[in-house]
C-alpha positions as CSV (number, residue, x, y, z in Angstrom):
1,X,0.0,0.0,0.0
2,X,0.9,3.5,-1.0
3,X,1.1,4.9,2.7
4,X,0.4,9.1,2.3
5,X,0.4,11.3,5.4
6,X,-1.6,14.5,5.8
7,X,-1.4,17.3,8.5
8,X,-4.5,19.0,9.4
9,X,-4.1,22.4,10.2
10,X,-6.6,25.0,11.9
11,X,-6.8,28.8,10.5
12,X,-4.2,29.9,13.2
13,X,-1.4,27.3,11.8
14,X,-1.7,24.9,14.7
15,X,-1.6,21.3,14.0
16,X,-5.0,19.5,14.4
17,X,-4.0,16.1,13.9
18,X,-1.8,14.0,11.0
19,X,-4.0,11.4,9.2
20,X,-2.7,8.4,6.8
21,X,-4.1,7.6,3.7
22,X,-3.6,5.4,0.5
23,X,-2.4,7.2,-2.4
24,X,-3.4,4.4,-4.7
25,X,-7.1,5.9,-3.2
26,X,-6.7,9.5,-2.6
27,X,-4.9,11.6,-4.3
28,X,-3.2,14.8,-1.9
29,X,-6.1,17.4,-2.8
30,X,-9.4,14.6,-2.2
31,X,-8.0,13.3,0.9
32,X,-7.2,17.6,1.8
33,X,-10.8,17.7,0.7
34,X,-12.7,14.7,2.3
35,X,-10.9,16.1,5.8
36,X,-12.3,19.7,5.2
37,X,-15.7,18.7,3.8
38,X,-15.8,15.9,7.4
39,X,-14.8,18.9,9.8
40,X,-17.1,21.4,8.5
41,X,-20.4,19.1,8.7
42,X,-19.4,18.1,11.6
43,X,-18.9,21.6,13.3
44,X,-22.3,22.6,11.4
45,X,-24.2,19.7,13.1
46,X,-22.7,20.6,16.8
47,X,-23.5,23.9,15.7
48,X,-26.7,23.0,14.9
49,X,-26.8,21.2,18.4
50,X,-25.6,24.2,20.5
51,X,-27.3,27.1,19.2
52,X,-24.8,30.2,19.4
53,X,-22.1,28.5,21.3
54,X,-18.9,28.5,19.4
55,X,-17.3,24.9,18.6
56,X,-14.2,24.8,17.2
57,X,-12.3,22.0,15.3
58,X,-10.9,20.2,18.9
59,X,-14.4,19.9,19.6
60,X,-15.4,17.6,16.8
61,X,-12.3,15.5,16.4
62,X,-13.6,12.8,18.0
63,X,-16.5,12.4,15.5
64,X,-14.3,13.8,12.5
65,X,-12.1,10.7,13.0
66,X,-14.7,7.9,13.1
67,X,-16.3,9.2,9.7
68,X,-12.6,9.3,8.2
69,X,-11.8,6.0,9.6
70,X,-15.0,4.6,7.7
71,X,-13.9,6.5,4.7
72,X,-9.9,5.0,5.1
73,X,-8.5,7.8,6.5
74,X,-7.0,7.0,9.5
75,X,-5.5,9.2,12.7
76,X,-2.0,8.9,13.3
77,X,0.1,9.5,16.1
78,X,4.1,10.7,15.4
79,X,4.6,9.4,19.0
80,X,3.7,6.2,18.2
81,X,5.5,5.4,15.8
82,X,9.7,5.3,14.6
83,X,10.5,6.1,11.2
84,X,11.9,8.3,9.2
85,X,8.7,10.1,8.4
86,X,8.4,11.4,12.4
């Protein structure tokens, strides 16, 4: 498998989270695309949920990551793993 990685980043430049992918799949831009489009339902359904209350990307990550999971775009953790790509 064609193992791609992918950093998630908010407005501000912080890292959200690094996700893996197949590049035999996804190209770069649909797997950049697939995690946009899966935040921003997400954050317009717990919008939707809490009215006026602001919710920002940390607060959705949870969800974000099982829909990408199902989609085979999986979380990663540099921490966890040695190689030359962390």
């Amino acid at each position: 498998m064609n193992t791609q990685l992918i950093q998630l980043l908010d407005c501000e430049g912080e890292a959200l989270g690094l996700y893996a992918y197949s590049g035999e799949r996804y190209s770069h831009e649909q797997a950049a695309s697939i995690l946009d489009r899966e935040y921003l339902r997400a954050k317009e359904q717990l919008k939707e949920a809490n009215g006026d209350h602001y919710c920002g990307p940390g607060d959705v990550q949870e969800y974000v990551d099982e829909d990408l999971s199902a989609l085979g775009i999986e979380r990663v953790y540099p921490d966890e793993h040695s190689s030359a790509h962390f």
